[in-house]
C-alpha positions in Angstrom: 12.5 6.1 12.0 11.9 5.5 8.2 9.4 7.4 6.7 6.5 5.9 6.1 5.1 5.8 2.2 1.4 4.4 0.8 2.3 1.5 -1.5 2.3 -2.4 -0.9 4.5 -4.6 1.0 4.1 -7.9 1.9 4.3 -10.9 3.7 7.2 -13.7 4.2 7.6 -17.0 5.5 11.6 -17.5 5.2 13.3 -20.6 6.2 17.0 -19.9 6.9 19.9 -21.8 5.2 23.0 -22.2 6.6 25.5 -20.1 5.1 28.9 -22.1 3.7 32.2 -20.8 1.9 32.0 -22.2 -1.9 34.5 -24.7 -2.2 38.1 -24.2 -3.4 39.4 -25.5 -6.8 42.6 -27.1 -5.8 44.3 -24.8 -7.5 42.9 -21.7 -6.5 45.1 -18.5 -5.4 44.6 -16.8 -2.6 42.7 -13.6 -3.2 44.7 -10.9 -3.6 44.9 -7.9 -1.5 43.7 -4.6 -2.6 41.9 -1.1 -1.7 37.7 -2.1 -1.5 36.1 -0.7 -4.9 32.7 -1.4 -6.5 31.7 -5.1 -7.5 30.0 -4.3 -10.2 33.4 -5.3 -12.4 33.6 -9.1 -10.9 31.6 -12.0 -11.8 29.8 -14.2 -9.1 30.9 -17.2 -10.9 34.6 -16.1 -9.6 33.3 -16.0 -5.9 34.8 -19.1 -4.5 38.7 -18.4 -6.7 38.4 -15.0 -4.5 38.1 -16.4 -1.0 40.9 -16.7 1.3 42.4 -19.8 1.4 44.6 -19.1 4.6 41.5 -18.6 7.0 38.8 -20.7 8.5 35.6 -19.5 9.7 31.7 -20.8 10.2 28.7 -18.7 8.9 25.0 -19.0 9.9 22.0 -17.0 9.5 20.1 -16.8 12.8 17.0 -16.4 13.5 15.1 -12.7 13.8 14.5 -11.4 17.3 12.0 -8.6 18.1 15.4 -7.1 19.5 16.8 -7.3 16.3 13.8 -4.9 15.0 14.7 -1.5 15.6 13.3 1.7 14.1 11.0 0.4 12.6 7.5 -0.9 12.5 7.1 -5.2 12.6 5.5 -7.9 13.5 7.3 -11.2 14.2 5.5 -14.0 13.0 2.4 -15.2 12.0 -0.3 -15.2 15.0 -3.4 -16.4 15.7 -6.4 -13.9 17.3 -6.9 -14.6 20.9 -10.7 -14.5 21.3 -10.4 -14.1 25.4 -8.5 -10.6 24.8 -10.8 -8.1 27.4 -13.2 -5.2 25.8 -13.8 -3.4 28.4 -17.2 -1.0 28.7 -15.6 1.7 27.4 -15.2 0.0 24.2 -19.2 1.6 23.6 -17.1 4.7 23.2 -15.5 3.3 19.8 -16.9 1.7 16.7 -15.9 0.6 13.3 -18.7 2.3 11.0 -17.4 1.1 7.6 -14.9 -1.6 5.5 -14.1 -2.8 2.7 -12.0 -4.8 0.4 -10.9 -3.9 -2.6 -8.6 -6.6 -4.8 -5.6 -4.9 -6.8 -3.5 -7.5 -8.7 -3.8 -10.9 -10.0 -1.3 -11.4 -12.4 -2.0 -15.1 -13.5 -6.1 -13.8 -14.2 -7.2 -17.4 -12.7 -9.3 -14.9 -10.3 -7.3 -15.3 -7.6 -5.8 -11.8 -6.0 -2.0 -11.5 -4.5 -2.6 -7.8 -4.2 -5.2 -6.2 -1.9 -6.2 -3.4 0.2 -8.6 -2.7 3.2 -9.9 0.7 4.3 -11.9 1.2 7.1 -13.4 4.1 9.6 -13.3 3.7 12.9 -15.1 6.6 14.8 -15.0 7.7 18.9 -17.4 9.4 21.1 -14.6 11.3 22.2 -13.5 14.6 20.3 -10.2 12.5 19.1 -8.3 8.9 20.0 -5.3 7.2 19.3 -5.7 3.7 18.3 -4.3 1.1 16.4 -5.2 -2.2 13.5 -4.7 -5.8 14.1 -5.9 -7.2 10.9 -6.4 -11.0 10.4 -7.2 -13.8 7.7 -9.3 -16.3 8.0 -8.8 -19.5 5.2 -11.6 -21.1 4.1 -13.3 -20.6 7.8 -9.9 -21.6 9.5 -9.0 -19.8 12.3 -7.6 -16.0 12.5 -4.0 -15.3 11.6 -2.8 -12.1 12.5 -1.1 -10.4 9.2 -1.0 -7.4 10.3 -0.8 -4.3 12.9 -1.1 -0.9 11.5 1.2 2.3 13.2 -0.6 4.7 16.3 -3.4 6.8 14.6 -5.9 9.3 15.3 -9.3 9.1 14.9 -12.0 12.2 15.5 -15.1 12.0 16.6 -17.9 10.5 14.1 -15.4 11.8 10.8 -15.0 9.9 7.6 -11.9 11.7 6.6 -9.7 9.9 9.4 -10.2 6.7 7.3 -7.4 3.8 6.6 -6.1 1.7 4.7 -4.0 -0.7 4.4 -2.1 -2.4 1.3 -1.3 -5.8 1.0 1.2 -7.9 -0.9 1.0 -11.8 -0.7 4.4 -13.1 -1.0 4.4 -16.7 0.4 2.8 -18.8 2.4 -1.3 -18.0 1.8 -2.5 -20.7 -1.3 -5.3 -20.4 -3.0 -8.4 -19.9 -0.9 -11.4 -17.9 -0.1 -10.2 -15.7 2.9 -12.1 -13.7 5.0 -10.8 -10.2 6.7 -11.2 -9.1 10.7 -10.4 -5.9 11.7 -10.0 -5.2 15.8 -9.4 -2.0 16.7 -7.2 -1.3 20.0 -6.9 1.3 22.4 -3.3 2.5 23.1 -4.2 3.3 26.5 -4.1 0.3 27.8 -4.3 -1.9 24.7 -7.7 -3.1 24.9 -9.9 -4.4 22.1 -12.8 -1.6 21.8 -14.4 -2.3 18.1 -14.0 -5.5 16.1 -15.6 -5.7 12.4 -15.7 -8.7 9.9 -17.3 -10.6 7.5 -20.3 -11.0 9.6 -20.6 -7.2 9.5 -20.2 -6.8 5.5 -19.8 -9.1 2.9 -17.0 -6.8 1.8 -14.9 -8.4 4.1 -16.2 -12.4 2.7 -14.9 -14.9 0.7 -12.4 -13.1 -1.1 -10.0 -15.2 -3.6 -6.8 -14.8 -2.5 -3.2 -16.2 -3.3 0.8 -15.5 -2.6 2.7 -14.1 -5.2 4.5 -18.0 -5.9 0.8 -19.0 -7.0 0.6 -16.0 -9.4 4.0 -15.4 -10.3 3.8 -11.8 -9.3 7.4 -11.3 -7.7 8.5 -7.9 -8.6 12.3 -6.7 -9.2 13.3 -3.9 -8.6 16.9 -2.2 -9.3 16.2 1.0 -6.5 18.1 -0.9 -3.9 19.9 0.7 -0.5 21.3 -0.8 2.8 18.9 0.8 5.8 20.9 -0.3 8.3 23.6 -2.4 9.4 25.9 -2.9 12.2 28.1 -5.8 14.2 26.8 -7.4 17.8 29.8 -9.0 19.4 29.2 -12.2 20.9 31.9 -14.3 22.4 35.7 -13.3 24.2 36.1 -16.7 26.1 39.5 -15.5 27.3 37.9 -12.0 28.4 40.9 -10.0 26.5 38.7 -8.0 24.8 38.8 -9.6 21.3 35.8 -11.4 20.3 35.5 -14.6 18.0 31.9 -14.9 17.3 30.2 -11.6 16.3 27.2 -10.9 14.1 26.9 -9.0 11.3 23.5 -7.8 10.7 21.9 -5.8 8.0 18.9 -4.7 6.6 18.7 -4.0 3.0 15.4 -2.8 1.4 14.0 -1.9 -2.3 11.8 0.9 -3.0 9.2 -1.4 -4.1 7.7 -4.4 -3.7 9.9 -7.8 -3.4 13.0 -8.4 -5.1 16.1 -10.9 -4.6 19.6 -10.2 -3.5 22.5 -11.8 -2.7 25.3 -10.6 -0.6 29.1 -10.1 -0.4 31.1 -9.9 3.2 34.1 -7.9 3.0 36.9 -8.0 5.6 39.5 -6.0 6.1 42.7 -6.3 8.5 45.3 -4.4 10.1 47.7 -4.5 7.0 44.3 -2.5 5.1 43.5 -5.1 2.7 40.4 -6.0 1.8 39.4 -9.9 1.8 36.2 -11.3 0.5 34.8 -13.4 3.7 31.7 -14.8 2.8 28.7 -14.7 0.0 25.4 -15.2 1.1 22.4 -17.5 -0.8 20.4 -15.5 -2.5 17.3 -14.2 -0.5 14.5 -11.9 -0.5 14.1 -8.1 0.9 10.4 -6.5 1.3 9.8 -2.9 0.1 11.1 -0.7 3.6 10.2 -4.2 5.7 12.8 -4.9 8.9 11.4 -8.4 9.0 14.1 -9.4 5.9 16.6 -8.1 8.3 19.9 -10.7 7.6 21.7 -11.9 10.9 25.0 -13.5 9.4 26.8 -15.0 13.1 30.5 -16.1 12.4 32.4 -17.8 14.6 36.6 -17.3 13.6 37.5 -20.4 13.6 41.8 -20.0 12.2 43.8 -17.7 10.6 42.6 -14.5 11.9 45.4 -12.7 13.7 44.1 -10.8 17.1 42.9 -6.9 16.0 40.8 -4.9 14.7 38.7 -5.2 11.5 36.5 -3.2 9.1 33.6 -4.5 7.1 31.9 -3.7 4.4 28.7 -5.3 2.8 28.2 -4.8 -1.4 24.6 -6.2 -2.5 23.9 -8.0 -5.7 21.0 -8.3 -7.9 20.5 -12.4 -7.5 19.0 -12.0 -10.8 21.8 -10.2 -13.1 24.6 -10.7 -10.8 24.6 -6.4 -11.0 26.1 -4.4 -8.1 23.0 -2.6 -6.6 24.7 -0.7 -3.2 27.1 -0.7 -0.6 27.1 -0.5 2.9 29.5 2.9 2.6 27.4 5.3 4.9 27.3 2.8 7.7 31.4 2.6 7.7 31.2 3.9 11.2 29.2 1.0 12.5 31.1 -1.4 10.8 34.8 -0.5 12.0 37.4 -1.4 14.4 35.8 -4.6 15.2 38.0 -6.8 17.9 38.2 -10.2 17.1 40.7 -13.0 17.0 40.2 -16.2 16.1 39.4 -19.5 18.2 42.9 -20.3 18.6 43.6 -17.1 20.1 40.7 -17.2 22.3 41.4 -20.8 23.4 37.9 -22.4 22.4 36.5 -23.7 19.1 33.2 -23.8 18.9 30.9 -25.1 16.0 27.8 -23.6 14.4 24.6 -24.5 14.5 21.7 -23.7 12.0 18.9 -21.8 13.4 15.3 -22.0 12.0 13.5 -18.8 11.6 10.3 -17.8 10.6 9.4 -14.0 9.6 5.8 -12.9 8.8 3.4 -9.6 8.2 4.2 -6.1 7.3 2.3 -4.1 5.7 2.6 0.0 5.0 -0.5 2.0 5.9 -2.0 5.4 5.1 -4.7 7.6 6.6 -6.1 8.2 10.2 -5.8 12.2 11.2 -3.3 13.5 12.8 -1.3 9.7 12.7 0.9 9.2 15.9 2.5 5.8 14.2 6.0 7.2 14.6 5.9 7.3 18.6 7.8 5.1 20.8 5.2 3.4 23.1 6.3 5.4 25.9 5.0 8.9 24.6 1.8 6.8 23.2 1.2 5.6 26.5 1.6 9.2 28.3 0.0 10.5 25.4 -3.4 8.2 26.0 -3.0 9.3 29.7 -3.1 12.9 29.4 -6.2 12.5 26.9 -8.4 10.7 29.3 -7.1 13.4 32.4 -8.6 15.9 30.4 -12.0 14.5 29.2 
C-alpha cells in the first residue's frame, strides 16, 4: 500500500483514444536492434522511423475496472448520493459537530476556486469508532455527485483533535458554478450512514465558486515522475498451447504532485535479446499517487511475432519537453518471459475494439486518530466487530 501524504489530488474525466502505430515513411528502416538504454537521447519526432516494420499488431486502451485498482485507495466514477441509504438508530451515537470550507487556489483570480479543502469533526458516544467520508457536490442546487471517499479512520469520543480534512484539486469536468458540499459519515461495521452534514447545517459548506483546473488554467507539471506499478494480464491462447496473443499491459505511473502529462514508450524484446519499440502512447494525464490514471494498453499480435517468450519494458516521457522522466526497471520481474505468438500462430485474428472509459474522484486525506485507512475491509470489518463485542 502506498503511503499516504497531505497534499492535493484531483479529479478526472478521461475519455480513452484508441491507441495506433504512427505511420511509416515509405522509406523507413526497420529499427535496429540493440541492448534497452535510456530514451532521454532520442527524439519523439523519430518515433514512427523506429517501429518495426516486419510486425503487425492492434493497440487499445481499455477501460478501468475496480479490479484493475489494487493497493490503493479509488473510487471509480462519478456517483450520485442515494438518499434511501438506511441510518439506522444507532446513528444517535455519531454526529458531525463542525465543517468547513476553506478555498486554496484560483489561478485565473476571476473568483472562481480549482483548489479546496474541507475539514470536519465527527464525534461518537462511544470511547472510539472507525468510520469513513463520502463527500459530495452539489451544482447550482443539482443533485449530489459523489467526489469522494476518504480512507478508515478513528474518531474518539466528543475530541476535536481527531479532525479531517480533505484536499481537493479540480481537474476536469466541474465548470464554473456555485457548489455546495455534503459530508455523510459511515460506519464500517456495517456501512451505514450515521451523521450527514451540509449546507443546511453551515453556510461554510454554501455556495462556494468553484471551477476545474481547464477553466483556470491551473494544470501543474511536475518533473518527480515514477512508475508505481505495472505488470501484464494475459488474455487470449485460442489454440490452448500456452502462448497468448492478446495480453494487456498495464501500468500506473504517478507524479509527486499535482497533475502533469506523459506520454509513453512500449518496448519489446524477443528471444534473440533485442529490444524493439512496439508502441507510443497519446499523450495523457497522471494524478499525484492516484490509481484512477492507471493505463490499460490491450494488444492483440496480429503478424510477425514468432511463438516465445518476451520482455517488456515501459520508458515515460514528459508530453511537454519530450524529456525521459523513468522507466519501468524495478518491475522487470513482472514484465518478463511473457508467452505470446501471434494470430497466425494461434489460428484466429481478431480485431480491436475501442473501449470508452470514464475515471473520477480521488482525493488524499489527513487527520482522524489513530487512522485505520490502510486496512483491507476484511480486518475493518472484524475490527468493527470486536468493538461493538466489547462495549
Amino acid at each position: 500500500m502506498k503511503n499516504m501524504i497531505s497534499t492535493t489530488a484531483s479529479i478526472f474525466l478521461f475519455s480513452t483514444v484508441l491507441l495506433t502505430v504512427p505511420s511509416l515513411a515509405d522509406n523507413a528502416q526497420s529499427l535496429k536492434t540493440r541492448e534497452h538504454q535510456s530514451k532521454s537521447e532520442i527524439s519523439q519526432n523519430d518515433n514512427s522511423a523506429r517501429l518495426s516494420t516486419n510486425r503487425s499488431a492492434n493497440h487499445s486502451r481499455k477501460e478501468l475496472t475496480d479490479k484493475d485498482i489494487t493497493n490503493k485507495s479509488g473510487l471509480k466514477a462519478k456517483t450520485l448520493r442515494d438518499p434511501s441509504r438506511s441510518a439506522l438508530p444507532k446513528s444517535f451515537d455519531f454526529d458531525i459537530a463542525s465543517a468547513y470550507v476553506t478555498l486554496l487556489y484560483d489561478a485565473d483570480y476571476d473568483g472562481y476556486y480549482s483548489e479546496f479543502s474541507v475539514n470536519f469533526d465527527a464525534d461518537t458516544t462511544f470511547s472510539y469508532a472507525d468510520v469513513y467520508a463520502e463527500l459530495y457536490l452539489s451544482l447550482n442546487g443539482g443533485p449530489w455527485e459523489l467526489y469522494h471517499v476518504t480512507d478508515v479512520f478513528e474518531i474518539q469520543g466528543d475530541s476535536y483533535y481527531d479532525d479531517y480534512t480533505v484536499s481537493t484539486l479540480l481537474s476536469e469536468g466541474y465548470p464554473p458554478g456555485s457548489y455546495d458540499v455534503l459530508i455523510d459519515l459511515i460506519d464500517t461495521y456495517d456501512g451505514t450512514r450515521v451523521a450527514t452534514f451540509g449546507p443546511n447545517d453551515s453556510v461554510d459548506l454554501y455556495g462556494l465558486f468553484l471551477e476545474d483546473a481547464t477553466y483556470d488554467n491551473s494544470v501543474i507539471y511536475s518533473s518527480d515522475i515514477s512508475i508505481f506499478d505495472a505488470y501484464i494480464n494475459l488474455l487470449t491462447d485460442t489454440d490452448n498451447d500456452g502462448f497468448y496473443k492478446t495480453f494487456s499491459l498495464v501500468f500506473d505511473a504517478d507524479v509527486a504532485f499535482g497533475v502533469t502529462e506523459i506520454y509513453a514508450e512500449i518496448w519489446m524484446r524477443d528471444g534473440s535479446g533485442d529490444w524493439f519499440l512496439e508502441t507510443v502512447t497519446e499523450d495523457f494525464f497522471i494524478d499525484s499517487n492516484s490509481s484512477l490514471d492507471t493505463y490499460i494498453l490491450e494488444t492483440t499480435l496480429q503478424s510477425g511475432y514468432d511463438t516465445g517468450y518476451y520482455d517488456f519494458k515501459i520508458d515515460i516521457f514528459d508530453a511537454a519537453t519530450s524529456s525521459f522522466m523513468t522507466s519501468s526497471d524495478t518491475f522487470d520481474y513482472q514484465l518478463a518471459q511473457v508467452p505470446l505468438e501471434d494470430a497466425i500462430a494461434d489460428q484466429r485474428a481478431t480485431s480491436t475494439t475501442t473501449t470508452t472509459i470514464t475515471t473520477s474522484t480521488i482525493s488524499v486525506e489527513s487527520g482522524g486518530a489513530g487512522s485505520g485507512g490502510g486496512f483491507i475491509l476484511m480486518l475493518t470489518f472484524v475490527a468493527g466487530l470486536l468493538r461493538r463485542l466489547t462495549r
